[in-house]
Structure formats: structure tokens, C-alpha cells
NUMAR-564014 format. One record per residue (C-alpha): residue in three letters; x, y, z. Coordinates in pm, 1 decimal, decimal comma. Layout:
N
[site "Ala"; [X; Y; Z]]
...
This chain:
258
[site "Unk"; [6288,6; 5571,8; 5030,7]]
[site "Unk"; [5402,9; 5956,2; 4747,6]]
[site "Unk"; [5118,3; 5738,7; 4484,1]]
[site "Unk"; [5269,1; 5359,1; 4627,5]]
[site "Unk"; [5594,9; 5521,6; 4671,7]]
[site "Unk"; [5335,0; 5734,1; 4943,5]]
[site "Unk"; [5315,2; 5436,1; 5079,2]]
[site "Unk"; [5328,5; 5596,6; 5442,5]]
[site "Unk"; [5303,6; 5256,7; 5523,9]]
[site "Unk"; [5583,2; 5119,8; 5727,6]]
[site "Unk"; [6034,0; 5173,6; 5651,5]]
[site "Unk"; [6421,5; 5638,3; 5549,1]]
[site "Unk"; [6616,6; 5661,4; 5328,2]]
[site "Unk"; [6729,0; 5825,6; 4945,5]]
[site "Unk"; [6726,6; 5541,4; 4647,2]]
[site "Unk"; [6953,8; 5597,8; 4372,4]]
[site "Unk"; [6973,6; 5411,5; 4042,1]]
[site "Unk"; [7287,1; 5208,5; 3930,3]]
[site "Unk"; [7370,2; 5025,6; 3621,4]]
[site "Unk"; [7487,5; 4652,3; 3702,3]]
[site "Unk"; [7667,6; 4468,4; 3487,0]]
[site "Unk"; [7543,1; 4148,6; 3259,9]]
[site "Unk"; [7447,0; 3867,5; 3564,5]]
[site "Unk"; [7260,0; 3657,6; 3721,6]]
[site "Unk"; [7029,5; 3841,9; 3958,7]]
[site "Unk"; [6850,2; 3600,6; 4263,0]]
[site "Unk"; [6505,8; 3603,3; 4363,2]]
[site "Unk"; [6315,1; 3746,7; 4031,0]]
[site "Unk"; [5953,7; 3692,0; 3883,1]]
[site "Unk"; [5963,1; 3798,3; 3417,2]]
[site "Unk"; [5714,6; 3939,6; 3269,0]]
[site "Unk"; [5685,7; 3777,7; 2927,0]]
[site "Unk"; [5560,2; 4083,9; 2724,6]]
[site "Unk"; [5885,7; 4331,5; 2837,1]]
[site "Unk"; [6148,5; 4082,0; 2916,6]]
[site "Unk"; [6167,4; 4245,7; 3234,3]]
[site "Unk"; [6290,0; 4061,8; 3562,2]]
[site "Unk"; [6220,4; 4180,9; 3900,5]]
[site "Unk"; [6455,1; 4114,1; 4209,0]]
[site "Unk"; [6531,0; 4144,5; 4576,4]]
[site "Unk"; [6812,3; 4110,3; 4751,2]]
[site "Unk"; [6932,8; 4171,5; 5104,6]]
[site "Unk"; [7264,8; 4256,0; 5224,2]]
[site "Unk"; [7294,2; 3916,9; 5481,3]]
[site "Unk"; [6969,8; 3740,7; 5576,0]]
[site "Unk"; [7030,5; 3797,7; 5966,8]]
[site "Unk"; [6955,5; 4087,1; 6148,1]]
[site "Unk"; [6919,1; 4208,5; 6520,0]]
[site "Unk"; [6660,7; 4358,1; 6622,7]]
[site "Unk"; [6665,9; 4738,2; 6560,4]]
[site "Unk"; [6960,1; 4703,5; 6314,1]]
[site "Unk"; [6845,4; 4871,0; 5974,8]]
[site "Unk"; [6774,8; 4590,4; 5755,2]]
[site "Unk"; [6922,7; 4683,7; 5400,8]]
[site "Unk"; [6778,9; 4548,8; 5040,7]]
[site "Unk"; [6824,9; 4626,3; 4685,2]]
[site "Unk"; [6594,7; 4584,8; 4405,4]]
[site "Unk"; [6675,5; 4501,9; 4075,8]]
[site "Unk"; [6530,6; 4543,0; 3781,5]]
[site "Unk"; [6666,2; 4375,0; 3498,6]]
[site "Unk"; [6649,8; 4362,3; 3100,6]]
[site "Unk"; [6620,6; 4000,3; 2981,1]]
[site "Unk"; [6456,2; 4072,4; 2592,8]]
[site "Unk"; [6699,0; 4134,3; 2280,4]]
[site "Unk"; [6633,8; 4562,0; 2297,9]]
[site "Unk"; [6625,1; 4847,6; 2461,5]]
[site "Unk"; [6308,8; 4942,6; 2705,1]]
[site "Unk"; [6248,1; 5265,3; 2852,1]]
[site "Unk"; [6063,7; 5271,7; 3154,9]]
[site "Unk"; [5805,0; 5594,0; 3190,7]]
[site "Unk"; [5978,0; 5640,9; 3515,5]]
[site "Unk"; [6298,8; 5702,5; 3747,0]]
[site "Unk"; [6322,9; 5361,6; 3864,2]]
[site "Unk"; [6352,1; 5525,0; 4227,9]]
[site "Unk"; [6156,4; 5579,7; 4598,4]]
[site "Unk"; [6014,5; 5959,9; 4485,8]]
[site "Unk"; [5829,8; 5826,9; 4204,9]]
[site "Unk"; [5807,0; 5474,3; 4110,9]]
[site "Unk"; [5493,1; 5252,3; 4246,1]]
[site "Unk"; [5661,7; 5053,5; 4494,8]]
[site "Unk"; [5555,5; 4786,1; 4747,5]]
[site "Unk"; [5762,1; 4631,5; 4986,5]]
[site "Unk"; [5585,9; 4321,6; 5127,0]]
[site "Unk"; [5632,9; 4133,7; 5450,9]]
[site "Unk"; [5528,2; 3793,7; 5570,0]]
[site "Unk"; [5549,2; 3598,8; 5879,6]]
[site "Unk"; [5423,9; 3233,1; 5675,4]]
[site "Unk"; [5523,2; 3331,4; 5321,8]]
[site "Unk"; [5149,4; 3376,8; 5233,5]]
[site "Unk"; [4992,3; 3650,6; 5408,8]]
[site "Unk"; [5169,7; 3980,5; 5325,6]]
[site "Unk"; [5140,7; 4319,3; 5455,4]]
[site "Unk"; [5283,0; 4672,1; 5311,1]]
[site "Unk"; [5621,4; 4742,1; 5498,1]]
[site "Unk"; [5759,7; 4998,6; 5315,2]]
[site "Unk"; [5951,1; 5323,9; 5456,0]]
[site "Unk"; [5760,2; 5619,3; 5532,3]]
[site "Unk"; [6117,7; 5842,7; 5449,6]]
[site "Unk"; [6080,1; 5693,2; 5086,6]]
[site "Unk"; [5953,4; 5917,9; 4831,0]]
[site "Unk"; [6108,3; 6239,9; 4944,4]]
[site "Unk"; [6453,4; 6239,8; 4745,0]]
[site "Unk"; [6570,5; 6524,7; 4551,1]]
[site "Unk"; [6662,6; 6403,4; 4200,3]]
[site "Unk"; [6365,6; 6302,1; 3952,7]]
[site "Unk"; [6517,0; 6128,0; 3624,6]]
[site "Unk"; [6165,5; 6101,9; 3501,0]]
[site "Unk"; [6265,0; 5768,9; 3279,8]]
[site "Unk"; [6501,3; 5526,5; 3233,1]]
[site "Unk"; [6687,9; 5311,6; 2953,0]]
[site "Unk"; [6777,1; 4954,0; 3001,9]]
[site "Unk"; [6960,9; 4795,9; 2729,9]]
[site "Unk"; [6948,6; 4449,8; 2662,2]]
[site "Unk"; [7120,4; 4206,7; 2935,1]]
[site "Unk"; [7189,7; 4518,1; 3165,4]]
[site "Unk"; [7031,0; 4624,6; 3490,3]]
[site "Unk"; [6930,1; 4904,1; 3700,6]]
[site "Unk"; [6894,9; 4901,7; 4106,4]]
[site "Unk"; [6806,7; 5076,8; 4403,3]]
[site "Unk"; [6891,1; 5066,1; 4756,6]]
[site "Unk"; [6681,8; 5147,4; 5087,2]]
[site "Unk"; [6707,7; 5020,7; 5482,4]]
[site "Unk"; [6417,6; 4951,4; 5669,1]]
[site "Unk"; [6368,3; 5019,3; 6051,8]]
[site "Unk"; [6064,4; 5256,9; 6107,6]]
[site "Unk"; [5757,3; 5310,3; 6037,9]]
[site "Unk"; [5456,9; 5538,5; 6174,4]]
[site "Unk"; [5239,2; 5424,9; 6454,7]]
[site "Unk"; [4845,9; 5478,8; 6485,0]]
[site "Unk"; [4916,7; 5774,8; 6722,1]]
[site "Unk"; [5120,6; 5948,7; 6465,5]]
[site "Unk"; [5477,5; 5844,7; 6628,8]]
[site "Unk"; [5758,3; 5650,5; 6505,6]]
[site "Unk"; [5816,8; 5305,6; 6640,0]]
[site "Unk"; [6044,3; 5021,3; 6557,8]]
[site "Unk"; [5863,7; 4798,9; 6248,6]]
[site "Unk"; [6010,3; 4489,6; 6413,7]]
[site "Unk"; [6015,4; 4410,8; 6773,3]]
[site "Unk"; [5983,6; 4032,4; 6811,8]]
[site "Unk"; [6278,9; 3805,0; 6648,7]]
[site "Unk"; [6176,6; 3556,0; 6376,1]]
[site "Unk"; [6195,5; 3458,3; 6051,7]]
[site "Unk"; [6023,2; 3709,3; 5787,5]]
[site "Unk"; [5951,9; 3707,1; 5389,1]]
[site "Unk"; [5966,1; 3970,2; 5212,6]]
[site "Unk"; [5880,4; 4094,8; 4816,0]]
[site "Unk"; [5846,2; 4347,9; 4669,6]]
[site "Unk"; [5579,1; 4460,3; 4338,9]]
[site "Unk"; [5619,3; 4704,1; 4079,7]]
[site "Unk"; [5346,3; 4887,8; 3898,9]]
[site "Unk"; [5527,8; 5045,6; 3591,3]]
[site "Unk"; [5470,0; 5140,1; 3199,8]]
[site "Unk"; [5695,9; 5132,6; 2923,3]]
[site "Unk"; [5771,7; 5355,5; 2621,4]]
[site "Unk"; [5479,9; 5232,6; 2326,8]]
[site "Unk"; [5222,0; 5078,0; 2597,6]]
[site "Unk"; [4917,3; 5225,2; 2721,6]]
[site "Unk"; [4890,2; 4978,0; 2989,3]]
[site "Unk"; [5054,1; 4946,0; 3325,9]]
[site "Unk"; [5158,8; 4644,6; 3408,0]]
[site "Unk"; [5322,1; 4479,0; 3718,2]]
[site "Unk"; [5607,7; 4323,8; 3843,7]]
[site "Unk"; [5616,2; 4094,6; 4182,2]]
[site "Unk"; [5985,3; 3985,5; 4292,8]]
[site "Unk"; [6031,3; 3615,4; 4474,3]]
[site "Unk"; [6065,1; 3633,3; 4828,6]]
[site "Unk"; [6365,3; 3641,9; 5001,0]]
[site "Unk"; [6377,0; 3501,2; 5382,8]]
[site "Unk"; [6543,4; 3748,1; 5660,4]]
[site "Unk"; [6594,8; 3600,8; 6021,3]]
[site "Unk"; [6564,2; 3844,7; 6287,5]]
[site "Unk"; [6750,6; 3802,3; 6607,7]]
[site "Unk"; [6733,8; 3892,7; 6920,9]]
[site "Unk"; [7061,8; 4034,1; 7052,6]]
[site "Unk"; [7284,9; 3941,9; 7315,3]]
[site "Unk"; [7439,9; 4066,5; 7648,6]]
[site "Unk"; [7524,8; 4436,9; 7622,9]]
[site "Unk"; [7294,8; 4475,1; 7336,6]]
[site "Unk"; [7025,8; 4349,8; 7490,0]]
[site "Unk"; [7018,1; 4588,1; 7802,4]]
[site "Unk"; [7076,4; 4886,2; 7496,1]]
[site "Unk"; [6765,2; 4764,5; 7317,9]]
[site "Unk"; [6527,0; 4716,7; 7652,1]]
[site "Unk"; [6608,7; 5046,7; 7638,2]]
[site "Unk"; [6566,3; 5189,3; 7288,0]]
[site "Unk"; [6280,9; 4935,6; 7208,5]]
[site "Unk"; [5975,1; 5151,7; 7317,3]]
[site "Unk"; [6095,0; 5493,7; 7153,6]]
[site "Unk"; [6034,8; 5495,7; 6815,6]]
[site "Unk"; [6273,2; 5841,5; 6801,7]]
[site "Unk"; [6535,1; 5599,1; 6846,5]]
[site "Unk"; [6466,1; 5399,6; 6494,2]]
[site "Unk"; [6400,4; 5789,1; 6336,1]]
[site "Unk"; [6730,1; 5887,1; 6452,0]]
[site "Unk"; [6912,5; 5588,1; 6326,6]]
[site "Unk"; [6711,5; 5577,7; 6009,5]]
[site "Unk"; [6681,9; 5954,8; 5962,4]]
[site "Unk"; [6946,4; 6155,4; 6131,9]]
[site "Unk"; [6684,8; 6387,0; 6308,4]]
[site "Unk"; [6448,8; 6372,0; 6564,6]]
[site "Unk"; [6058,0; 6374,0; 6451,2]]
[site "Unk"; [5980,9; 6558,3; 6773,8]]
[site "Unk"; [5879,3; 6893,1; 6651,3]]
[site "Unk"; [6158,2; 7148,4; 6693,9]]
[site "Unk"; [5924,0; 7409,8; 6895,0]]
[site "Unk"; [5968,5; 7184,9; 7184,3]]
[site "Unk"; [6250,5; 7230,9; 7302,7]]
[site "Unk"; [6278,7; 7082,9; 7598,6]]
[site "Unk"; [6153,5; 6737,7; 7509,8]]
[site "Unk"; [6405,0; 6723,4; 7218,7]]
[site "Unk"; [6667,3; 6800,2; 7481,2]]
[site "Unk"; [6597,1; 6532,4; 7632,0]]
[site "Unk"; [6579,1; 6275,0; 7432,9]]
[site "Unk"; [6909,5; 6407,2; 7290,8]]
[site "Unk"; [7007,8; 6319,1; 7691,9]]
[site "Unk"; [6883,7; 6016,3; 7655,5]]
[site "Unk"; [7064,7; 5971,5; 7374,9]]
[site "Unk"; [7418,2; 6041,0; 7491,3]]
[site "Unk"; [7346,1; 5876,6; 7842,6]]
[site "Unk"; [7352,5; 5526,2; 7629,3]]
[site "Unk"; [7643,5; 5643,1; 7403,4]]
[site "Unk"; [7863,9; 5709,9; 7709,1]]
[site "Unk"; [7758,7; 5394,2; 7943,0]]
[site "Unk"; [7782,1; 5170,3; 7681,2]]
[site "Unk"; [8021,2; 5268,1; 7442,8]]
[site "Unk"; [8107,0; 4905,6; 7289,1]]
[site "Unk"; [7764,5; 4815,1; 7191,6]]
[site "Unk"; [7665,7; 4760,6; 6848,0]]
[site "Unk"; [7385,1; 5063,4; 6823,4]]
[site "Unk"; [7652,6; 5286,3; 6974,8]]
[site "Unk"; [7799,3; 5382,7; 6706,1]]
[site "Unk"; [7523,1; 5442,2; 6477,7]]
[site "Unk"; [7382,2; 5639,4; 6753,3]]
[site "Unk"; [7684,6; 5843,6; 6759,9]]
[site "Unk"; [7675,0; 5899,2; 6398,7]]
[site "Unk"; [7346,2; 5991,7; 6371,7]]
[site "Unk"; [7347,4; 6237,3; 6638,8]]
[site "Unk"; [7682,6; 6440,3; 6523,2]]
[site "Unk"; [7465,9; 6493,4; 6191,1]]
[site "Unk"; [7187,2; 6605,1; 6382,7]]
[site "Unk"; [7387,5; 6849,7; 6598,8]]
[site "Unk"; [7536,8; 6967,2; 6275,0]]
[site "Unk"; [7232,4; 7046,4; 6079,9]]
[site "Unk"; [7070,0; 7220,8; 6402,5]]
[site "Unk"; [7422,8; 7438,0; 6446,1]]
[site "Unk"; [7370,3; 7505,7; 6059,8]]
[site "Unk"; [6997,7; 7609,4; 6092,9]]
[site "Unk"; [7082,4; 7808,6; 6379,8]]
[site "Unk"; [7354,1; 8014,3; 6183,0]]
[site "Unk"; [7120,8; 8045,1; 5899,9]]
[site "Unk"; [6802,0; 8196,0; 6083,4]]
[site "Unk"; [7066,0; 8416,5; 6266,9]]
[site "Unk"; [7225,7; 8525,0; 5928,3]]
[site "Unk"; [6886,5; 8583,1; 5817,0]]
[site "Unk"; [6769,4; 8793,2; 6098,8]]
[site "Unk"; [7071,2; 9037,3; 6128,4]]
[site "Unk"; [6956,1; 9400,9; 5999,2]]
[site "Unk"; [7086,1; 9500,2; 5662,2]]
């Protein structure tokens, strides 16, 4: 978490539906005609920089019956935009590029009345004018973000659309160790992909420059072990040394002689 859900704008990640219970949800703009609500939530409203910053949206059924949406309510193929704003009136697309790309398609969805479905996504990333990844957010300050929702129902022709209220995230600059980790991750967008991602988007034919970065990499995980982008670091490399060890078995499996 390609149509709007293509939107290889700006944020990786796989969405998956859940069923809330009867609430109140924050931060939501209804649509008379459906009874729809639309919301946006984050998981705190401060964030350092290059920390993923995590949000749900929430979609939920205000009118007295059931409505079927005409799609899965997730990143591969609803018509999503995430917005962002420095001044709360000027928005630009911010979405992640990894959205879009998950497995499952439930093709529609039922919301009974007073219930409520969400999804989940993090956004760090997105793709530079050269092609690379970078960090979306490199300067600390406060940001507003919203997101819309282009959608049709069961019995419309129409599509109609959905804009959440904005929610405010602060984004902070960190502090001692962190700081001297993220003068150094700050300018290599393979950094955000990795965290974001668990791979490297450097192609796999060159070998030697994913080596290094992987160097690069472990060099930070070793000399500063207590930092806070340590340990997803860590994380995120172990799964990519998995998968590659898995790959590797696979293509050697597959080129053994019957």
C-alpha cells in the first residue's frame, strides 16, 4: 500500500481490511446519499524523521442498511489519495509507491449498519525524479494530511467521493545518537526502501553495489547498536538475507539436472 491506488506518487506496505466494532471514529467527512463516513487516523501524531509514519483509514456505515462497496476496500484496488499539507490548504499526493501490489483481491465489500471496515499502511518513501528512492520527509515540521476516496456502491451508476478531515502529524528531528544515524541514512533513499520494504531496489545483477550497501548497512547496526533505526535496520535486513538465501536455493534447485 495501480488507477489512484497507482498512485506512484510518494509512501510500502500490504493493507488489509478489518471489521471495527460500533464507535466513534475521529477525523471523518459523510456523504449524505450512502451514509458513509470517511476517516484517518494515525498511530501518535509525533514522528522522527525517517521513522515510518503509520495511519489507518476508516470507512464507516452511518445509514440504517447494508451497503456494498464495488470494491475491496484495500491499496491493490481501491482509488486512494493520501494528501499532505504544510498550511492545511495546499495539498500534494503522498501516497506509497509499494501500495497497490498486495496479493488478495476481495473484489467488494459489505458494511452493515453502524459497523466499519479499515486499512492500515506506513509511509516513508517515495520515488525520486531520477527513478531512486528517497526519504518523503527530510525537514521536521508540522504536516496535514487527508486522505479521498473515489468509490461506487451496489445500485449506483455514479462514482462518488469521499474526502477524510485532516489530521495534524509533527515531525521531529531526532536527538544525539539518532541524529549522527540519520546524517547518515538521510541521503540514501535504499535506506527508507529497506525499512519500508525489506529489500533493496538496487537491481540484483549488481552485485557489488548491493554488497555494499548491505556494508553500509551493518557498519551502522554494529557502531550504533542502541539507536532507534537499529533495530528496524536489523529486522529488515535478516528478511532480506533470508529471501536472497531462499532465492538462491530455489534457482539452484531449479538448475540441478533431472
Amino acid at each position: 500500500m495501480k488507477r489512484f491506488k497507482k498512485l506512484i506518487l510518494v509512501f510500502g506496505f500490504s493493507g488489509t481490511a478489518i471489521f471495527l466494532s460500533i464507535g466513534s471514529i475521529a477525523h471523518m467527512q459523510k456523504t449524505p446519499d450512502t451514509g458513509l463516513v470517511l476517516g484517518l487516523r494515525s498511530v501518535k501524531d509525533t514522528y522522527k524523521l525517517g521513522e515510518p509514519i503509520s495511519i489507518s483509514i476508516d470507512l464507516k456505515n452511518e445509514s440504517e442498511k447494508k451497503v456494498r462497496i464495488l470494491d475491496g476496500f484495500n491499496f491493490a484496488e481501491s482509488k486512494f489519495q493520501l494528501q499532505v499539507s504544510r498550511d492545511g490548504q495546499e495539498y500534494r499526493g503522498s501516497n506509497d509507491p509499494g501500495w497497490g501490489t498486495i496479493d488478495t483481491i476481495n473484489s467488494r465489500v459489505d458494511i452493515e449498519p453502524g459497523q466499519s471496515v479499515s486499512i492500515n499502511g506506513n509511509i516513508l518513501w517515495r520515488m525520486s525524479a531520477k527513478n531512486q528512492p528517497e526519504f518523503i520527509f527530510r525537514e521536521p515540521g508540522n504536516l496535514f494530511f487527508r486522505v479521498l476516496y473515489d468509490y461506487k456502491i451496489d445500485g449506483t451508476k455514479d462514482e462518488m467521493r469521499l474526502v477524510s478531515d485532516p489530521i495534524e502529524i509533527t515531525i521531529v528531528e531526532p536527538q544525539g545518537e539518532d541524529l549522527e544515524v540519520w546524517n547518515k541514512i538521510k541521503d540514501d533513499g535504499n535506506f527508507a526502501y529497506l525499512i519500508q520494504r525489506d529489500e533493496i531496489l538496487i537491481p540484483s545483477y549488481k552485485k557489488e553495489e548491493r554488497s555494499k550497501f548491505k556494508q553500509k548497512v551493518e557498519e551502522i547496526i554494529r557502531t550504533h547498536p542502541s539507536n532507534s533505526y537499529a533495530e528496524s535496520l536489523n529486522q529488515s535486513l535478516t528478511k532480506l538475507n533470508a529471501a536472497e538465501e531462499k532465492r538462491k536455493a530455489m534457482i539452484e534447485k531449479v538448475s540441478q539436472p533431472r
